[in-house]
C-alpha positions in Angstrom: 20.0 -43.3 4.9 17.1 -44.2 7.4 13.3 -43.9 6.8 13.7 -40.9 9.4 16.7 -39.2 7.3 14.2 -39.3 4.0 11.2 -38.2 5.8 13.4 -35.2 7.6 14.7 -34.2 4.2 11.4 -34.8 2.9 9.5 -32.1 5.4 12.8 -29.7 4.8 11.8 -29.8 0.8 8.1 -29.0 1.4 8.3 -26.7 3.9 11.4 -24.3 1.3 8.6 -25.3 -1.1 5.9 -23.3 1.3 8.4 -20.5 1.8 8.9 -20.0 -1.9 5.3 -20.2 -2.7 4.7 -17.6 0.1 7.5 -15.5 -1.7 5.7 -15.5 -5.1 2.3 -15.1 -4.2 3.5 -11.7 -3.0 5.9 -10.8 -5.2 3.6 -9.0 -7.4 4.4 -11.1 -10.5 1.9 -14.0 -9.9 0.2 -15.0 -13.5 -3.0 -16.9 -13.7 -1.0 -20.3 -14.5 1.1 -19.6 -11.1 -1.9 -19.4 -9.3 -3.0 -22.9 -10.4 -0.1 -24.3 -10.1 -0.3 -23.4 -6.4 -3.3 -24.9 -5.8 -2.5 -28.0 -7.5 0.6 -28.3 -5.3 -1.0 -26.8 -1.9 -3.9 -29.6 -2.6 -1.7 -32.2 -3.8 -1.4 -33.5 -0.3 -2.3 -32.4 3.3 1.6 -31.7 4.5 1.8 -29.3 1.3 -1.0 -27.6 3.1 0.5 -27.9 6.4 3.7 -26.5 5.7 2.0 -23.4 3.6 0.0 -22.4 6.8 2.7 -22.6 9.0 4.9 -20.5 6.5 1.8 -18.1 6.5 2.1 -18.1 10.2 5.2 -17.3 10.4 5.1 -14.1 7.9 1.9 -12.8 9.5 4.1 -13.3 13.2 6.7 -10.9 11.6 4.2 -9.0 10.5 2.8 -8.0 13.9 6.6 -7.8 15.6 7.6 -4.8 12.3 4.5 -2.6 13.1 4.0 -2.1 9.8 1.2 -2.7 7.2 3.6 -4.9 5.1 6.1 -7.0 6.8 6.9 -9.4 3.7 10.4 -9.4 2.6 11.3 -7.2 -0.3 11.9 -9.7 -3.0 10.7 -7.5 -5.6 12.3 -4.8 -7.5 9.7 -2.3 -8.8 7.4 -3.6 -10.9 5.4 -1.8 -14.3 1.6 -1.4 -13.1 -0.4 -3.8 -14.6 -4.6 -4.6 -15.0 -5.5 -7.8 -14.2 -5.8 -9.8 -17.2 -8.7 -11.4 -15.9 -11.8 -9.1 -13.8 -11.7 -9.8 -10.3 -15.4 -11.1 -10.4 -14.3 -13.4 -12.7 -11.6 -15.1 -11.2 -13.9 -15.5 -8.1 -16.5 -17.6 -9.7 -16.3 -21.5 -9.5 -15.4 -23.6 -5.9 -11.4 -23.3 -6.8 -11.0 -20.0 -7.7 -13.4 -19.8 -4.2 -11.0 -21.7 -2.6 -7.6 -19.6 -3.7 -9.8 -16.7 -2.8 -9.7 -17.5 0.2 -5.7 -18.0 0.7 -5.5 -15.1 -1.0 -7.4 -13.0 1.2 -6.6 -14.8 4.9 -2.7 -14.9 4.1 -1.9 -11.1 4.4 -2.3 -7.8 3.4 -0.6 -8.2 0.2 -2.1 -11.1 -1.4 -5.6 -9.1 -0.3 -4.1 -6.4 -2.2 -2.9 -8.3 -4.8 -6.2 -10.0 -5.6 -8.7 -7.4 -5.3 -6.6 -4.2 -6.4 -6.5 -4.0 -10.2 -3.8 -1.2 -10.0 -0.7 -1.6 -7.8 2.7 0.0 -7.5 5.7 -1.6 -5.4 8.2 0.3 -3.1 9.4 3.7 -4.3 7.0 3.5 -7.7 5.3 6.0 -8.9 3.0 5.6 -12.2 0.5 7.0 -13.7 -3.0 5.8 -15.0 -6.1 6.5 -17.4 -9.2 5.4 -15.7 -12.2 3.9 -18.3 -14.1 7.4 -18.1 -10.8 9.6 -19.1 -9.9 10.5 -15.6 -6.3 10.1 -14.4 -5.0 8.4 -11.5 -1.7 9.0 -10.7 -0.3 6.4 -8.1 2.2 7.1 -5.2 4.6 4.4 -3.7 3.4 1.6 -2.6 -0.3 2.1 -3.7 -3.1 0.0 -4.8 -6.7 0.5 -6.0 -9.9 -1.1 -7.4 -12.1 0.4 -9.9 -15.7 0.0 -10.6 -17.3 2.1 -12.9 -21.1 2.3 -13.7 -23.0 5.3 -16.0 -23.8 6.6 -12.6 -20.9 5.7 -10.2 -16.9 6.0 -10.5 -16.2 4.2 -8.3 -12.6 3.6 -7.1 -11.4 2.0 -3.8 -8.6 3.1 -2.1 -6.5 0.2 -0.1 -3.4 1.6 0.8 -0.5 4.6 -0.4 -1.9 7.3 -1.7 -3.6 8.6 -5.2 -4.0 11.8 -7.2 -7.0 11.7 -9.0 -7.4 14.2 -12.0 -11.1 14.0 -12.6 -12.7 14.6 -15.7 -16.0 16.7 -15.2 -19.6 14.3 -15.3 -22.4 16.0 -13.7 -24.5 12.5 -14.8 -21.9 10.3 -12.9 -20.2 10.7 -9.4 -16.9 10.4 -9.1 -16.3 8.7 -5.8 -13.4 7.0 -3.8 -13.6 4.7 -0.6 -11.4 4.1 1.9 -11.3 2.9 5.2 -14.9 3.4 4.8 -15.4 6.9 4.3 -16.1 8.6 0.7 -14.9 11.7 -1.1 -17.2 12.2 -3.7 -16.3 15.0 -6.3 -17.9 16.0 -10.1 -14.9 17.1 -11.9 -11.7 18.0 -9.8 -8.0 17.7 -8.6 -7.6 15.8 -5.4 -5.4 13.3 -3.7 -6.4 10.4 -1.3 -3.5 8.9 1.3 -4.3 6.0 3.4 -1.3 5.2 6.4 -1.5 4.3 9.8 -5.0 3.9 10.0 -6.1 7.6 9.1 -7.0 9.0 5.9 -6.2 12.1 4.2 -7.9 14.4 1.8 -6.2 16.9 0.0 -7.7 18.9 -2.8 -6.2 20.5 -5.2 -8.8 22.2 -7.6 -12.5 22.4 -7.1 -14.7 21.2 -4.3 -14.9 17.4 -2.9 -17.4 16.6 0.0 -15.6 14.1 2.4 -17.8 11.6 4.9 -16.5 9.2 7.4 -17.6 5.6 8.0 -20.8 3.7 8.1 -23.0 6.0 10.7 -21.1 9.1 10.4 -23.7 11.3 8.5 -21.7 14.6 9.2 -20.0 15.5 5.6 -17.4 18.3 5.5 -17.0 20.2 2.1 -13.0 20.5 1.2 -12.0 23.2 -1.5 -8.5 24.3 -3.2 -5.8 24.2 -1.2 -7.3 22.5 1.9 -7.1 18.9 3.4 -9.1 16.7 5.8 -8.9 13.5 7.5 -10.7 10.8 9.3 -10.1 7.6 11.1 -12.5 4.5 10.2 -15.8 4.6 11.6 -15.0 8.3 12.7 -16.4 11.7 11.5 -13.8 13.9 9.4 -11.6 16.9 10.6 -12.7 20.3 10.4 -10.9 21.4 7.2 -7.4 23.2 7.4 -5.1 24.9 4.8 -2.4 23.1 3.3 0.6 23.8 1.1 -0.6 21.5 -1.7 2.7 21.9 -3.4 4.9 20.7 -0.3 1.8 18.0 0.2 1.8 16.7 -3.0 5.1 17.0 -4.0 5.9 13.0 -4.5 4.0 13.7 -7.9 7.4 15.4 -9.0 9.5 13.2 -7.2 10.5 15.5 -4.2 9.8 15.1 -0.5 9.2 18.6 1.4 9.5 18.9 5.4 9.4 22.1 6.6 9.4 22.1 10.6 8.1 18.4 11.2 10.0 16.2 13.7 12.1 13.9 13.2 10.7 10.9 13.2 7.4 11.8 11.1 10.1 12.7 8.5 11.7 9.6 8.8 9.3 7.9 8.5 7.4 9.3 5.8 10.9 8.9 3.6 10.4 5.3 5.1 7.9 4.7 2.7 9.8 5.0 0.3 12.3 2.4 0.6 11.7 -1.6 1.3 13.9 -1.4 4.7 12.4 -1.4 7.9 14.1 2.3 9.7 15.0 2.0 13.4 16.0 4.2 15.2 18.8 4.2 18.3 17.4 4.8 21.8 17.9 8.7 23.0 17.6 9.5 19.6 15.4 13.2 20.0 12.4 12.0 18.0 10.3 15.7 18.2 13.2 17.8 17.0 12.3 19.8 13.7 13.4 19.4 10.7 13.3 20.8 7.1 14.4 20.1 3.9 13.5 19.0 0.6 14.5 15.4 -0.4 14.5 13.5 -3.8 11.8 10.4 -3.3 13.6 8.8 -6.1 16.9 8.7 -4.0 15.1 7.8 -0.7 17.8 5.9 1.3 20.0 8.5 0.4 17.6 11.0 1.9 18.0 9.0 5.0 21.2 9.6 4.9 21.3 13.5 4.4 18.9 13.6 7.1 20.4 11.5 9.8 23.9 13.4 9.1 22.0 17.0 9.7 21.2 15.6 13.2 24.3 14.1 13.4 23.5 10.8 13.2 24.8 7.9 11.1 22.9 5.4 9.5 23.4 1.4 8.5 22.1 -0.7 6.2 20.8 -4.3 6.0 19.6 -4.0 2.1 15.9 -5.5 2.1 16.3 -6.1 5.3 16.9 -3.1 7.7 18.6 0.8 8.4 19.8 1.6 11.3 20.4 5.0 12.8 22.2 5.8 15.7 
């Protein structure tokens, strides 16, 4: 074998190396000792480093040609929610844990996620949590937050999914959660926070939360029971509107309710529930209504039922893709 055979082979190794690296640090079961083992190998020498940000590349290419907020392969099945052994601020302090910061965060959503969130839940998870004041958080699919508490601010940040949030009642501390900017501040109520496709929702359940939009939106909107709000970053929120919080919120039991939406908002919302890109066939009547009520914990199976009620069929690539046509 010639120089040029090893060094191909040799390239080849580091570059499945990258690829695996990339498929860990995502994989939502990355310890502290993986981490430094990364950056022993990614610093080891500069064509480890090479061949990681070309793999990164490459991920964040497929990213943009999916369309959606997490175009990673689904390597994982779903995982327990866990808090970080270690706080966030602490792993940030010292130049290497700088340094992995800094991966972390450039790579892709989900490493962001991964680092910063100290709650998470993968694909078609669902979990419930006790926040450190005695509040509940109860996390939909695909979800993740950070919490920050002070005596006189709850504060939890909202990255992506969507939350309930059982809040116990502290007139001395507000209970607040960000995302995309805006706030929903509340003393002691029942509310739920989404986050998808750049808009977020706020739907309240029991008692009154007061909802503002980004930086520079001053205008605050006051939601009570059994009404819902949204806002865009950097944009003011909705006037408020009544909402079925039962059909809204019914993920918390498991269920998925459509009554009259079209076709594709239903598909896609059950989308969110499984790790498979949906696409659907050209001529495919995307605003037809639909209604039904679907089991979240049988979501490709949902698919099914409501492809065949159009009379559709659907394929599956598993991980990978569902066709319906």
């Amino acid at each position: 074998m010639d120089e040029r055979e090893n060094g191909s082979q040799t390239d080849h190794r580091i570059a499945l190396d990258a690829r695996d690296w990339i498929v860990r640090l995502t994989s939502g079961h990355v310890s502290e000792t993986d981490l430094q083992r990364f950056k022993t190998w990614r610093d080891c020498s500069p064509e480890h480093s090479r061949a990681f940000e070309r793999e990164r590349l490459f991920w964040r290419q497929l990213q943009a040609l999916d369309g959606k907020s997490d175009a990673m392969p689904s390597y994982r099945a779903a995982q327990s929610i866990r808090r970080r052994a270690v706080g966030r601020r602490a792993l940030l302090v010292g130049g290497g844990a700088a340094a992995t910061a800094a991966v972390v965060t450039v790579a892709m959503p989900r490493l962001h996620n991964w680092w910063y969130a100290d709650f998470m839940t993968s694909v078609g998870e669902r979990a419930e949590i006790a926040l450190p004041d005695g509040s509940v958080a109860i996390l939909n699919t695909d979800s993740a937050i950070a919490v920050d508490f002070t005596p006189q601010l709850r504060l939890v940040e909202l990255f992506k999914g969507e939350v309930e949030f059982r809040v116990r009642a502290d007139k001395s501390a507000l209970f607040r959660v960000s995302a995309l900017g805006g706030n929903s501040d509340a003393i002691g109520t029942t509310y739920a926070v989404k986050v998808l496709d750049g808009v977020a929702t706020v739907t309240v359940t029991e008692g009154l939360v007061r909802v503002s939009g980004g930086p520079g939106q001053m205008e605050r909107v006051e939601v009570e029971a059994a009404q819902q709000t949204h806002y865009a970053a950097n944009s003011r929120p909705s006037a408020v509107t009544e909402v079925d919080t039962d059909a809204e919120l019914a993920w918390r039991t498991g269920r998925v309710i459509f009554e009259g939406r079209p076709f594709a908002g239903a598909v896609a919302e059950l989308g969110r529930y499984v790790p498979e890109r949906i696409v659907m066939a050209p001529g495919i009547d995307r605003a037809v209504p639909v209604s039904g009520i679907f089991s979240a914990d049988e979501a490709f199976g949902a698919v099914q039922a409501l492809a065949k009620t159009q009379g559709f069929t659907t394929r599956r690539v598993p991980g990978v893709l569902i066709f319906i046509s």
